[in-house]
Structure formats: C-alpha cells, structure tokens
C-alpha positions as CSV (number, residue, x, y, z in Angstrom):
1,X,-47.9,-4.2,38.2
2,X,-44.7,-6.0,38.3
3,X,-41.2,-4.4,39.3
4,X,-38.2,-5.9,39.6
5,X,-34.7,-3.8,39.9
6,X,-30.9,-5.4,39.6
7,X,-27.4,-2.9,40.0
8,X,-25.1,-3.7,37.4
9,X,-21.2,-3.1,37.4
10,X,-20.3,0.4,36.8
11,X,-22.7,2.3,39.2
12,X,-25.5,1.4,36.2
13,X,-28.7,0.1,37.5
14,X,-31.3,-1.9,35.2
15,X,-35.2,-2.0,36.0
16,X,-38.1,-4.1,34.6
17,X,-41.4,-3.2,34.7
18,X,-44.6,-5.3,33.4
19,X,-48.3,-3.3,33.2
20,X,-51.0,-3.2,31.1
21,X,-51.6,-0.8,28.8
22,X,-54.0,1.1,30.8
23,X,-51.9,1.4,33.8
24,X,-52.0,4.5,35.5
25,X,-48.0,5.0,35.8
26,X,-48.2,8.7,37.1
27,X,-47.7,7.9,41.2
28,X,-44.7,6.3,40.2
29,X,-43.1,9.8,39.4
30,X,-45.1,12.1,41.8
31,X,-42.4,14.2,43.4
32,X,-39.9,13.6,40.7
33,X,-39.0,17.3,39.1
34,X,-42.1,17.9,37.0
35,X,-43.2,14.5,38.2
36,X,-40.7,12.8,35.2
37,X,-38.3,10.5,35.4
38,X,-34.5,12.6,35.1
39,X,-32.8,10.0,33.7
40,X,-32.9,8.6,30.0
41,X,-34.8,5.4,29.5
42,X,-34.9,2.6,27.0
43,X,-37.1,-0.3,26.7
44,X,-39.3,-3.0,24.1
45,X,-42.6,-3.3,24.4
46,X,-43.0,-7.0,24.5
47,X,-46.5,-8.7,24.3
48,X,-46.2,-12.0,25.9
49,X,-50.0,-13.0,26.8
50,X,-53.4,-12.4,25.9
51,X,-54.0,-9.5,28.7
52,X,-51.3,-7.2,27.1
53,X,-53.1,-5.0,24.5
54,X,-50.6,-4.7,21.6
55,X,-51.7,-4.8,18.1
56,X,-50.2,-5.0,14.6
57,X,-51.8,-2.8,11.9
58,X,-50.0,-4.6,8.5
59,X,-50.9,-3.3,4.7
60,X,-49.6,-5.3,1.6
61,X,-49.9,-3.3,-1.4
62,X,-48.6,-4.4,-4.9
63,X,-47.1,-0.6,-6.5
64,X,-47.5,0.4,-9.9
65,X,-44.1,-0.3,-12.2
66,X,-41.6,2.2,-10.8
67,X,-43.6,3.8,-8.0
68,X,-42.1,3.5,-5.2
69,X,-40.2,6.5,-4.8
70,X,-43.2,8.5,-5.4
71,X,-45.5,6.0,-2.9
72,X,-43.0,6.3,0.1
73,X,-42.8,10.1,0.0
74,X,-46.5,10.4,0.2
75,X,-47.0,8.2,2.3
76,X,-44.0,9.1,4.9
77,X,-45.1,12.6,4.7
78,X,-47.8,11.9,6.5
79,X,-46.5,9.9,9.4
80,X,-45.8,12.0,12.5
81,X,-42.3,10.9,12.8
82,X,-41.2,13.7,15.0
83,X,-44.4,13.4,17.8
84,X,-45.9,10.1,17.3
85,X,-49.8,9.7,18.5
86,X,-50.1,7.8,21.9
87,X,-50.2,4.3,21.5
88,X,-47.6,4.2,18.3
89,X,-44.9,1.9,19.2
90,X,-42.9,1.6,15.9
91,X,-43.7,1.8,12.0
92,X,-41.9,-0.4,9.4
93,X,-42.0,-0.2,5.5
94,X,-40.6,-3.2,3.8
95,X,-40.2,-3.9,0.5
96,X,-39.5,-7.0,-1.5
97,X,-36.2,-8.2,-2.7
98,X,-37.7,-10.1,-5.6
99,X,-40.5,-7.4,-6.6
100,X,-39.1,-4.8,-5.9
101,X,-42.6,-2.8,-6.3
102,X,-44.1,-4.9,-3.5
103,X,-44.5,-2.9,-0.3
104,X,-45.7,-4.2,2.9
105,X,-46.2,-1.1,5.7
106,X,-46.8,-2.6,9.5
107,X,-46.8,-0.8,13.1
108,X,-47.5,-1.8,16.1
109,X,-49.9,0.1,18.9
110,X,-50.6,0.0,22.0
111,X,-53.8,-0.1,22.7
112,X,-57.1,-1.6,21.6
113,X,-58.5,-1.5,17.9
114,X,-60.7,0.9,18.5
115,X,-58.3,3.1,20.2
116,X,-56.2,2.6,16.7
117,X,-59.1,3.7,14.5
118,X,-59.8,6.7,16.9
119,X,-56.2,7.9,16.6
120,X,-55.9,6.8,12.6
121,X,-59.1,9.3,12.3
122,X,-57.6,12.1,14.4
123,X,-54.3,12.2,12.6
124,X,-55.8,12.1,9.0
125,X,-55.5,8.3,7.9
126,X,-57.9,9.1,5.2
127,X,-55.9,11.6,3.8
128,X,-52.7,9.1,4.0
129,X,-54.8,6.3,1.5
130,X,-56.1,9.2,-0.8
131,X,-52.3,10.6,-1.8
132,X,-50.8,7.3,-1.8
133,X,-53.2,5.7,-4.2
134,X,-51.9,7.1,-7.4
135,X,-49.2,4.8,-6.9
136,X,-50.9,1.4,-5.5
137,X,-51.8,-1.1,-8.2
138,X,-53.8,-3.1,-5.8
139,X,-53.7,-4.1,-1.7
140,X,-53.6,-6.9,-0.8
141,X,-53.4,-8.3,3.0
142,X,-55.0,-5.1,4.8
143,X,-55.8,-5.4,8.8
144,X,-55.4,-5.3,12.2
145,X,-53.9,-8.3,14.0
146,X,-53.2,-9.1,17.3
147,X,-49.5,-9.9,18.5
148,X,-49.6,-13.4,19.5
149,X,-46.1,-13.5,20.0
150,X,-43.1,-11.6,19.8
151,X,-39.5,-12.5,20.2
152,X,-36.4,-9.8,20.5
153,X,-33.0,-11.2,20.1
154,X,-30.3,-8.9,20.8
C-alpha cells in the first residue's frame, strides 16, 4: 500500500492512497470512533495497471420505437441506488443523440468477474433482464471488460 499526504492552504489537508482491491483497510481506522474515518472523503477509483481489479460491465441494446421511457423505469427500478452492492463503483445509461432508441448501460466494479456475477445473482440481475425485455428490440455488445485505461480530467 501506498500513502502519500500533502497540507494545503486553508488548514485543508489532501491524502492519496493506492491498494488493491482486496486490501484489508480496517487497521488503518482501528481506534478511530467506531473505527471510521470522522471526516468526509472523496476520491476516483482509477485503474492504472494490470494488478488493479477494476472491471467494466457494458450492455448495447437497440429499444423498441418509443421505448425508452418505459425501458429506463424498469430497469432503474431495480438498481440499488440508495445502498449500492460492494464493489459498485458507478452506473451510466447513455443514449444516442442520433437514435434516440439506442441505449448503452455501463458500470464499473471493483472486483473480479466472478465477484460481479456473484453480486449480479444476489441482487436479482435476472429479474432486471426479464422486466426490461418488453422494451429491447435486440442487444447488441453485451460483456464484461477489463479497464485498460482510464483517464479523469477535471
């Protein structure tokens, strides 16, 4: 595990910490109150190499004329927006400027595949596909891919 601190102006401190996914981070906070950290933290999980275990689940699915509406309410109603599963890093839905009923849904996961199928199972994937299908014509790119790269500019 990496660490590496620097104060900034105002009192505010910045800290950067690099670990594999299976890091066992709970020493750090031993004898914290309730062995958390007090203070508010914010942070991108970055994949830069091979050892990091960060993985893209990505569907493409053409909709049927008009569907959308009706395909994003089923199929947010079954994300766990408010308590995400462990691992889930962030979920996108984007759809296409062009064709307009052309929806690509992507998230990232930290973890290994099988950790992302285990979870998926758990939190009723199965049950996602089945009420969203009334409204997919077809899918097309559908899989799990690692993150080779990733790049944050802000």
């Amino acid at each position: 595990m990496a660490i590496a601190t620097a104060d900034l102006e105002g009192g505010h401190a910045v800290r950067f910490d690099e670990h594999t996914a299976d890091a066992d981070l709970a020493p750090l906070f031993r004898s914290l109150p309730d062995d958390r950290a007090e203070l508010p933290c914010w942070g991108y999980v970055i994949a830069r190499s091979r050892t990091r275990l960060v993985i893209c689940a990505l569907t493409a699915r053409p909709l049927k004329p008009g569907a959308f509406e009706q395909f994003r309410r089923e199929f947010m109603a079954h994300e766990p927006l408010d308590a995400p599963p462990p691992g889930y890093v962030r979920l996108h839905m984007v759809r296409n400027h062009e064709a307009p009923d052309e929806v690509i849904c992507f998230g990232f996961f930290d973890g290994t595949v099988e950790d992302l199928r285990r979870t998926a199972a758990a939190h009723s994937y199965a049950e996602q596909l089945e009420a969203v299908a009334p409204w997919v014509d077809a899918v097309g790119a559908d899989g799990i891919y690692d993150v080779i790269e990733e790049h944050v500019f802000r």
